[in-house]
C-alpha positions in Angstrom: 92.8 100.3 18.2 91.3 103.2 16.3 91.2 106.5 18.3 89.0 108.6 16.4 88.8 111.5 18.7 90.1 113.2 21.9 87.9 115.3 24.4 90.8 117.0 26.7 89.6 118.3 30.3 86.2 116.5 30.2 84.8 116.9 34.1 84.3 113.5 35.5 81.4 114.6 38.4 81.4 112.3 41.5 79.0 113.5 44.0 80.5 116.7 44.8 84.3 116.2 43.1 84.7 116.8 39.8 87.9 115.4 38.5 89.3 115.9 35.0 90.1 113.6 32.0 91.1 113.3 28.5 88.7 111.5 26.7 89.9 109.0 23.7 86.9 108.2 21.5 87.5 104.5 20.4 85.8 103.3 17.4 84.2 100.1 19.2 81.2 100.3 21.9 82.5 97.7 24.4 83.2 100.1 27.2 81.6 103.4 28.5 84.8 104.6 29.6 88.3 103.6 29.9 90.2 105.8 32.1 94.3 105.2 31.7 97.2 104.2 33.9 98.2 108.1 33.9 94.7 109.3 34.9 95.0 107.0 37.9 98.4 107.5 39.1 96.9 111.2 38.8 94.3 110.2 41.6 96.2 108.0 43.8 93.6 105.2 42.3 92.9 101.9 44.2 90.9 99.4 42.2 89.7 96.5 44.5 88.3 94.2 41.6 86.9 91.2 44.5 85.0 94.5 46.5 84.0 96.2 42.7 84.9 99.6 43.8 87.7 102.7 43.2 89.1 104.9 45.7 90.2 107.9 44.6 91.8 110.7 46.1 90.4 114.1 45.8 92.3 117.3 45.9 91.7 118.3 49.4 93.4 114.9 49.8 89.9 113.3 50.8 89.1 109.3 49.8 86.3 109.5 47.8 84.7 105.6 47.1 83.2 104.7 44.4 80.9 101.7 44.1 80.2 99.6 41.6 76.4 98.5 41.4 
C-alpha cells in the first residue's frame, strides 16, 4: 500500500467534539477514511459492527455515539 501523503493534526468535527488525526493519503479510493488502531486506542473506541456505530470518548471523558446511516 502506497501512502502518498500525510496530513498530521487534521480536526475530525463530530457535533461539537473535534478530535484530531493524522491523515495517510493512500493512492486507491476504496475508503473515505481509515482511522488506525493507535487513533482508536487514543479514544477509548468501541466499534459495534452488528449495531453500525462507534463510541468514542471525548476529552471531558464524555461517550459521544456515532451512527452509521
Amino acid at each position: 500500500m502506497m501512502v502518498n501523503k500525510v496530513i498530521k493534526n487534521y480536526p475530525l468535527i463530530f457535533g461539537e467534539h473535534t478530535f484530531l488525526a493524522n491523515l495517510f493519503l493512500l493512492s486507491f479510493h476504496e475508503f473515505d477514511a481509515v482511522l488506525r488502531l493507535d487513533w482508536l486506542t487514543r479514544h477509548s473506541a468501541i466499534v459495534d459492527y452488528r449495531a453500525r456505530d462507534v463510541r468514542l470518548l471525548t476529552v471531558e471523558g464524555k461517550e459521544l455515539l456515532l451512527l452509521s446511516v
